[in-house]
N, C-alpha and C positions, 0 to 999 in steps of 0.2 A: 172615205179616206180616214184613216187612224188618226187620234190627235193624241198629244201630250200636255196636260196640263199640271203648274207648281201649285200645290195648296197648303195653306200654315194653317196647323192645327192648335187655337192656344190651349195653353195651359189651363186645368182646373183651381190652379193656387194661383190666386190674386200674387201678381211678382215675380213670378215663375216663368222659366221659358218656356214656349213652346216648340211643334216639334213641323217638319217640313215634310209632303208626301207628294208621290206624283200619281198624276188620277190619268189613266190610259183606258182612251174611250176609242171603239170600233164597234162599229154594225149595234150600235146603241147598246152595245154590252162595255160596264166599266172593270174596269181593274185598281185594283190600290198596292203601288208600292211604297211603303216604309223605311225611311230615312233615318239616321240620327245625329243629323243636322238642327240643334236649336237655334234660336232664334228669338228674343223679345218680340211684341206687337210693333212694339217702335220701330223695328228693324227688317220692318216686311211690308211690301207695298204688293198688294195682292192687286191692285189695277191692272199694273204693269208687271206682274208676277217677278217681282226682284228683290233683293237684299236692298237697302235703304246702306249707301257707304256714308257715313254721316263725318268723318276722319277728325275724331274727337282728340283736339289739343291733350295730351299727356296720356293717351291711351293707346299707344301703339299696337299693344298684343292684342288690344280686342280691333281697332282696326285692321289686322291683320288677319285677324281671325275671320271677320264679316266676310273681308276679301278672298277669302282662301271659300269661303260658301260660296258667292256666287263663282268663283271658277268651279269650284265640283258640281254645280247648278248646269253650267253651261256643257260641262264635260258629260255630263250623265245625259244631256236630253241630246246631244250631240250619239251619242251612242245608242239610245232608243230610236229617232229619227233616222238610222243607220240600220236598224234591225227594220225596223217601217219599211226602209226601202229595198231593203233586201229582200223581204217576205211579199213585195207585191210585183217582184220581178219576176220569181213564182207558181202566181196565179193567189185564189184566195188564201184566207187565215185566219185566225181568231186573235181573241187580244189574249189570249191566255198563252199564243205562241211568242208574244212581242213581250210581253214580262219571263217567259222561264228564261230564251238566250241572255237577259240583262243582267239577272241572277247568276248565270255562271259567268264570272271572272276567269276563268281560266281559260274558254274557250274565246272569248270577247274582248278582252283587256291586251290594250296594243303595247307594244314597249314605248311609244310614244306617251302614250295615256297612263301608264304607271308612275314614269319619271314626273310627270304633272300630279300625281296623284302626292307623290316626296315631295313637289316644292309646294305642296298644299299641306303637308306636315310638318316642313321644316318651319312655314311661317307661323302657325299655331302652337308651333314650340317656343316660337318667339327669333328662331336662330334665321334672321332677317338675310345676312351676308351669305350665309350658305344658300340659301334657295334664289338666292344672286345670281350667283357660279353655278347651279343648275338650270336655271333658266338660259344663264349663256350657251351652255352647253346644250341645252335642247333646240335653244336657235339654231345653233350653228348644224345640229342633227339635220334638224327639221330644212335646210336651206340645202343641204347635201340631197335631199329624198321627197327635194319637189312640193313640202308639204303635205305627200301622200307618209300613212300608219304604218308601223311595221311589226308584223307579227312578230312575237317571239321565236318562233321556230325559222325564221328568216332570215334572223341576226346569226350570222356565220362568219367565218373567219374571211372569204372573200368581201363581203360586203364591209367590212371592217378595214380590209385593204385598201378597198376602193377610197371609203368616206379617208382614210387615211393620206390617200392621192391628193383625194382632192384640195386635202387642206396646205399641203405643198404645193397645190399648186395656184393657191389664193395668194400665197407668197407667207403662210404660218411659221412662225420659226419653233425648233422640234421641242420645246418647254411649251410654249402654246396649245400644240398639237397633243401634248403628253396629259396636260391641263385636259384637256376635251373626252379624253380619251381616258383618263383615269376617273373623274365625275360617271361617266358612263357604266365605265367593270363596275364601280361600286352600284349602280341602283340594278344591275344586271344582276350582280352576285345576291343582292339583298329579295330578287326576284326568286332567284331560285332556292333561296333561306325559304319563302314564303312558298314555294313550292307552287309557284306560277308558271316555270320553265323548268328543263332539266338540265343540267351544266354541261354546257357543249366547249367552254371556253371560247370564245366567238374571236377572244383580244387577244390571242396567246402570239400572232405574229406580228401586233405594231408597237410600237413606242411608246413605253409609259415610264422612261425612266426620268431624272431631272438633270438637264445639262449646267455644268457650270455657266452662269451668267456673266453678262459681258459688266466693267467697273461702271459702280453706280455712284462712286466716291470724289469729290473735288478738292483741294488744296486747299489749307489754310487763307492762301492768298487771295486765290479765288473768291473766299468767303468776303474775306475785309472789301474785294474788290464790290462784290452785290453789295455789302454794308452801305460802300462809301459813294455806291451811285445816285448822281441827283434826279430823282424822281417825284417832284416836290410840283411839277405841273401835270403829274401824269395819274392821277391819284389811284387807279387800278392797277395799276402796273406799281405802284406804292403799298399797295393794302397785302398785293401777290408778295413783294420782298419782305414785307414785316410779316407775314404768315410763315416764309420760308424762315426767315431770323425765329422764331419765338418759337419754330419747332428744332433748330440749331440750339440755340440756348438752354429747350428744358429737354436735351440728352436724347434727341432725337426723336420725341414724342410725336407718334404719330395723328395723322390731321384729323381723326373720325375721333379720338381720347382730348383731343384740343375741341372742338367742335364741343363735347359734352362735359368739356370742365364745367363745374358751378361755380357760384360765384361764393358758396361757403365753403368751397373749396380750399380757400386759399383763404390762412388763418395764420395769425403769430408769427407773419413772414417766410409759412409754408405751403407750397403747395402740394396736396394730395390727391389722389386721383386714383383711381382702381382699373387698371386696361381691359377693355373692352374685349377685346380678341383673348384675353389668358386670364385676365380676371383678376391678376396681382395686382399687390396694392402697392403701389410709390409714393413716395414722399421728394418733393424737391425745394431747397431755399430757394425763395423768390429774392432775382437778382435786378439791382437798379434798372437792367438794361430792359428786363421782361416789362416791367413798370413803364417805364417810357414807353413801348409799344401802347400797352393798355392805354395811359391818358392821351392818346392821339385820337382814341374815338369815343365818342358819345357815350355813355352808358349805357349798353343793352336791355333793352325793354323786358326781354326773355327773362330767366335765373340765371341761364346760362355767361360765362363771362367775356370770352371772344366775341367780337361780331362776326358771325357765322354760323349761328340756327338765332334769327335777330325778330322771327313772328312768329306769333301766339297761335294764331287759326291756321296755319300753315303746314302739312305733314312737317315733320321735324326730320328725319331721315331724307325726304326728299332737297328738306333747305342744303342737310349736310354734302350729298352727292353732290347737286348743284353748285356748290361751291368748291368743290374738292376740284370736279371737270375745270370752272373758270380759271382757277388760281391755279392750277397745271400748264393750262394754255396762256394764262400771262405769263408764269414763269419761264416758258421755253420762247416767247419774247424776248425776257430780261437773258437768258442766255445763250442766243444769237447774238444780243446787241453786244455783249461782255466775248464773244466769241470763244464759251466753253467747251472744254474738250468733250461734253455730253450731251442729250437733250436735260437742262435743269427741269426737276422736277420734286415735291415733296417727299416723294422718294431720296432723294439726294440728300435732303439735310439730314435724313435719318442715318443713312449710310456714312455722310461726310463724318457727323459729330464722332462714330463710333473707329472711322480711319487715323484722325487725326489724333485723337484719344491714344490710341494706339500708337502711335508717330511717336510719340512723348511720354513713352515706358507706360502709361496708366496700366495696369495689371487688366489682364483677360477679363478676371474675375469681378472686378470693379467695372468694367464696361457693362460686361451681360446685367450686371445687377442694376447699374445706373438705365438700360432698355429697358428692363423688363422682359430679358429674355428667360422661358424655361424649356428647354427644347434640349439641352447638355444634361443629364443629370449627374456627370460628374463635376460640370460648373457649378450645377445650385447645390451639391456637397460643400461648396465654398462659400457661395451666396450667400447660404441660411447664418452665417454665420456672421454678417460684414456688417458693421454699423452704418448708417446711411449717412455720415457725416464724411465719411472716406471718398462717398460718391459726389457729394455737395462740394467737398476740396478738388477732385476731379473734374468736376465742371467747371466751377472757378477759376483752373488751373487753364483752362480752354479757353474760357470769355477773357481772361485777362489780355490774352492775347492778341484779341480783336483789337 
């Protein structure tokens, strides 16, 4: 029987990566396929023929990177193993027929296994949250089709239908569906850019437009209301309100830009911060109110100044997730018990700060700039221009009210 085996090959430069090959032995004849996957020595356990995930504090991209090797590790022997057992359904074969299929990509490479191949790119690029949303969507592919691969030339407009059924009738609502369904056309389209498939248009009769969403926005009142609830025995259900308030206060700052505030951040009685998701840079006066949140807890051990990425040997992405999920599901406690017209959610304060903002003349223009929004470019024709003390009075104008 044919085997597969990973072998690291180091480097001739003391320091230097080395490089990964897979040795494909049958009938005592070997094969060598050629990788260019590096790899340090540190980061290869030839015992166990694995990547060594070592998830080094402050080095995400290269933990991400390791990670993104052993999934193309797993995926590549997954498709050798595949040709193995294709080729002895058969009758015999050489190893030299189990290496040409693996070599072509176009004959072999499933639409399953390409979209895996993207979220194996996006995290090497560093772009963590996209290959998120592609993995979501490959779940949900993949739970539609049984776990079984799908050729490219498979993927057609019915089959498209179908998985579209199905997702209505898991009870998806059609932004959901469109979410699923649009991640898809793109690694499809970028398929036949690479001239892996030929454009058959597969998506042309489902739903990828975006529906207006239902209100995400609560009332001023509402707000003082979560303010002024005594949650003083409940300390979880307490940490969940002050996360909601301190993303209400700095202008609707979303929880993953709060999560990676520093703590040099915040200087001269300002805080600034660069968002994550667009990359702009904001500036906001720190208000007594932000302050009092902060001396309620401990000093964080981290750089970090929120408690909420709070350990050092910890994935740091994963503290942030983890916390975003709890502090969602406490909050939609505190907004059953307050009986809001919504499910509360950190979503909400983003939304509220920018409703009520609105309520009370603050100009378009001064909003989007106070988010961080660039999505309008005939808003930021306005933006580029606005002093950031116009925004700072705009908030003021907002917490005062509390």
């Amino acid at each position: 029987m044919a085997s597969v085996k990973v072998k690291f090959r180091p480097s001739t430069v003391n320091g230097k990566e080395g490089t990964l090959y897979y040795q494909v032995i049958h009938n005592r004849v070997v094969r060598q396929i050629n990788t260019d996957y590096k790899l340090f020595a540190s980061e290869w356990d030839s015992h166990s023929e694995a990547v060594i995930l070592h998830h080094i504090p402050n080095e995400q991209e290269r933990n991400n990177y390791l990670l993104s090797i052993s999934s193309r590790i797993k995926w590549d022997k997954d498709r050798l193993n595949k040709i193995i057992h294709t080729l002895s359904q058969s009758g015999s074969f050489t190893a030299d027929e189990i290496v040409m299929p693996f070599h072509d990509n176009r004959q072999e490479l499933s639409f399953n296994a390409y979209i895996r191949q993207q979220i194996a790119r996006l995290k090497r690029l560093g772009k963590v949250r996209t290959s998120e949303t592609y993995t979501a969507a490959l779940r949900s592919f993949s739970g539609f089709m049984n776990d079984h691969e799908v050729l490219f030339d498979q993927l057609n407009t019915d089959l498209c239908a179908e998985y579209e059924a199905y997702l209505k009738g898991r009870g998806n609502s059609p932004n959901t569906i469109s979410f699923y369904m649009r991640i898809l056309k793109a690694v499809y389209n970028r398929a036949v850019e690479n001239g892996l498939t030929e454009q058959r248009h597969p998506f042309r009769f489902v739903y990828t437009g975006v529906e207006k969403t239902l209100k995400r926005a609560i009332s001023l009142n509402d707000i003082k209301r979560i303010k002024g609830l005594d949650l003083s025995l409940k300390s979880n259900l307490n940490f969940a309100r002050d996360m909601f308030l301190f993303c209400f206060y700095t202008r609707g700052m979303s929880f993953i830009d709060m999560a990676y505030l520093r703590k040099k951040d915040l200087q001269n009685g300002i805080l600034s911060y660069r968002r994550r998701k667009t990359g702009q840079q904001l500036f906001i006066k720190w208000e007594r109110c932000m302050q009092e949140i902060l001396d309620k807890y401990p000093v964080n051990e981290t750089e970090y100044l929120l408690p909420i990425i709070t350990v050092r040997d910890e994935d740091y992405r994963k503290q942030y997730a983890n916390e975003l999920h709890r502090v969602n599901h406490l909050l939609k406690k505190i907004g059953k018990q307050l009986d809001l017209p919504i499910p509360l959610t950190m979503y909400v304060g983003r939304h509220s700060w920018a409703s009520i903002a609105k309520s009370r003349n603050v100009p378009i223009a001064v909003i989007s700039e106070g988010m961080g929004h660039d999505s309008e470019n005939t808003t930021q024709i306005y933006l580029a221009s606005l002093d950031t003390s116009v925004v700072d009075k705009a908030n003021k104008k907002i917490l005062d009210l509390l």
